[in-house]
C-alpha positions as CSV (number, residue, x, y, z in Angstrom):
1,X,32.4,16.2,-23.7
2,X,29.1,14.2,-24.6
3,X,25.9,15.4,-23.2
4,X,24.5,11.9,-21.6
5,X,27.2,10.3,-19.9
6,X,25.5,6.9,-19.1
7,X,22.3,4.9,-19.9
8,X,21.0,1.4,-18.5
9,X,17.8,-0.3,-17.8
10,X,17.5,-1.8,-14.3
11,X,15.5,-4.0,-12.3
12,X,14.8,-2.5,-8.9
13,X,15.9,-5.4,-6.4
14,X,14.5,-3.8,-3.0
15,X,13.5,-0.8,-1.7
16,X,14.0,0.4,1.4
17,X,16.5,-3.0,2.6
18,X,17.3,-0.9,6.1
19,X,13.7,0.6,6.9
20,X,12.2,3.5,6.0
21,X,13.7,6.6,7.6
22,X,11.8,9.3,5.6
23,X,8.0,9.6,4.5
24,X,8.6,10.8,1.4
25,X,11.8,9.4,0.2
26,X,12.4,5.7,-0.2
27,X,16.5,4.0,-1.0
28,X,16.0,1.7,-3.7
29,X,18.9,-0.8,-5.0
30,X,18.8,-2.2,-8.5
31,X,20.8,-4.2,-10.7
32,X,21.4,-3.3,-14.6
33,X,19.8,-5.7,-17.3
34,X,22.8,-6.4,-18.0
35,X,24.1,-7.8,-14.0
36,X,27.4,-5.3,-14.4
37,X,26.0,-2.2,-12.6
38,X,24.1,-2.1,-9.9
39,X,22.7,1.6,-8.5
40,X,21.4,2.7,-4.9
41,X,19.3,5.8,-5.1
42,X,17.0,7.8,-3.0
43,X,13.9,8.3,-4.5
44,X,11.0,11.2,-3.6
45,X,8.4,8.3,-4.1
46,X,5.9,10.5,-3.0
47,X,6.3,12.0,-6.7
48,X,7.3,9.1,-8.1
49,X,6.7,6.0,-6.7
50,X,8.9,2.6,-7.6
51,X,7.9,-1.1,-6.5
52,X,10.4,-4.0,-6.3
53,X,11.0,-5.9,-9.5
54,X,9.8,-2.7,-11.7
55,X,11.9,-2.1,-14.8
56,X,13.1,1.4,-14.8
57,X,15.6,3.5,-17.1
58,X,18.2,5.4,-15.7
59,X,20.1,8.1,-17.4
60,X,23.1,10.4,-16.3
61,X,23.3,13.6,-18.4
62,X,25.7,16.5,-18.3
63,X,23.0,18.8,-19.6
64,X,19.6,18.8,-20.9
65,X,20.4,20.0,-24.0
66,X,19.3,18.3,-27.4
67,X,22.1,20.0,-29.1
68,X,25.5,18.1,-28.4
69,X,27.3,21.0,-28.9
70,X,25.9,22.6,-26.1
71,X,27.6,20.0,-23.6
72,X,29.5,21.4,-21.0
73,X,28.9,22.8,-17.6
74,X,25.2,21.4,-16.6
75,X,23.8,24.8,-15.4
76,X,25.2,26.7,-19.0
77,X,22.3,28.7,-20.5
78,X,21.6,26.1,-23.7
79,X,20.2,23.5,-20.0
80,X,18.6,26.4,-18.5
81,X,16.8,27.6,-21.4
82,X,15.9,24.2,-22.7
83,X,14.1,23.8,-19.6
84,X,12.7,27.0,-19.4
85,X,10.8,27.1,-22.7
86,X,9.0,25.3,-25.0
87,X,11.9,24.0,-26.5
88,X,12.6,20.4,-26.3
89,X,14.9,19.0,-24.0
90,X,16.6,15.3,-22.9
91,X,13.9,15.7,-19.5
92,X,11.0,15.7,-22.2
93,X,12.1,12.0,-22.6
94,X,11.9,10.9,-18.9
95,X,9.4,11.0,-16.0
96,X,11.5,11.9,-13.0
97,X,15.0,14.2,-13.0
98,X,17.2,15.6,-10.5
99,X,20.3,17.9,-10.8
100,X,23.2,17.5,-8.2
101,X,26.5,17.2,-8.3
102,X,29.5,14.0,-8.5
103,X,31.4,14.3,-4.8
104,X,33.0,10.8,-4.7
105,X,35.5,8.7,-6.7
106,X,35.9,4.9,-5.3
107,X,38.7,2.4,-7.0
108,X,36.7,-0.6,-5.6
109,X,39.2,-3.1,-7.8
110,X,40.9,-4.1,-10.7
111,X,38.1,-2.9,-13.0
112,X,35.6,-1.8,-11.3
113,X,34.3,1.6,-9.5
114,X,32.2,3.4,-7.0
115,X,30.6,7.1,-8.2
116,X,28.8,9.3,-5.5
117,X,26.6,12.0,-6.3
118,X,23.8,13.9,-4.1
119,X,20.8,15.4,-5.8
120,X,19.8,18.2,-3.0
121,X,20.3,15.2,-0.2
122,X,18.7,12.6,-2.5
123,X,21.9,10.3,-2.7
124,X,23.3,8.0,-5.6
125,X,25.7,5.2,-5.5
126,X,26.5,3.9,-9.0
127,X,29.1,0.8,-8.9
128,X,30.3,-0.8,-11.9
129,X,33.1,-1.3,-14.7
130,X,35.3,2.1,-14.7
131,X,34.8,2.1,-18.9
132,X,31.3,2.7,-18.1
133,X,31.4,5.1,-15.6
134,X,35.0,6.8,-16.6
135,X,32.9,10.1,-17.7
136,X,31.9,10.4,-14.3
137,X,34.5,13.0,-12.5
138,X,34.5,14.5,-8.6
139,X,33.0,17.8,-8.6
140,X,30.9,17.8,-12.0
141,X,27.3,18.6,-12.0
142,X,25.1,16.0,-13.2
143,X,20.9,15.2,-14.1
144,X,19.4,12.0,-13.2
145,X,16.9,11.0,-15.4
146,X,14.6,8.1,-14.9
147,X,11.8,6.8,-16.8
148,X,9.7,3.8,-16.1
């Protein structure tokens, strides 16, 4: 298994397109560079705040580890002490990560699919072509990274 499972640059597209509901948290929807995947993610803005039309770089990782070898299970001890010490990690790379975990698997088509994850409540839809996202399984645990 490879440590990062998916990379793109997107263009966030609106934020908040149903009203705020939380203080802290906005839902942002953004479209790849590319126009084949488009993300909706809740984002603690109050640590990291996103405007519309920002550029941002978004990552999904298995673990944090440098070392490919160490890919596996996201909480095995090569993540945890990666970001632990002074060692340096994929997170060194990026501005804002989350952990959660994968909980749904959508068929949306001929080609193309709908992951789920939650990050602690913070929630991501990722839609696109299944070759892109066929690394993505229900029930994994997962980091977000993002970097503007």
């Amino acid at each position: 298994m490879k440590s990062q499972l998916f990379h793109a640059t997107f263009t966030v597209k609106e934020i908040d397109p149903y009203g705020k509901k939380f203080d802290r948290v906005s839902r942002i929807t953004a479209l790849s560079e590319t126009g084949d995947v488009e993300i909706t993610l809740d984002v603690n803005t109050e640590i990291y705040p996103l405007a519309q039309f920002e550029k941002v770089s978004v990552a999904l990782a298995a673990t944090l580890s440098l070392d490919p070898t160490a890919a596996g299970d996201a909480l095995n001890a090569a993540s945890r002490d990666a970001w632990r010490s002074n060692e340096r990690s994929l997170a060194d790379d990026y501005d804002y990560v989350m952990f959660g975990k994968v909980y749904k698997y959508d068929d949306n088509g001929p080609s193309k699919v709908s992951v789920y994850a939650s990050f602690g409540g913070l929630l991501l839809c990722i839609s696109g072509d299944y070759r892109q996202l066929n690394d993505l399984d229900v029930g994994m645990n997962l980091y977000l990274l993002m970097k503007k």
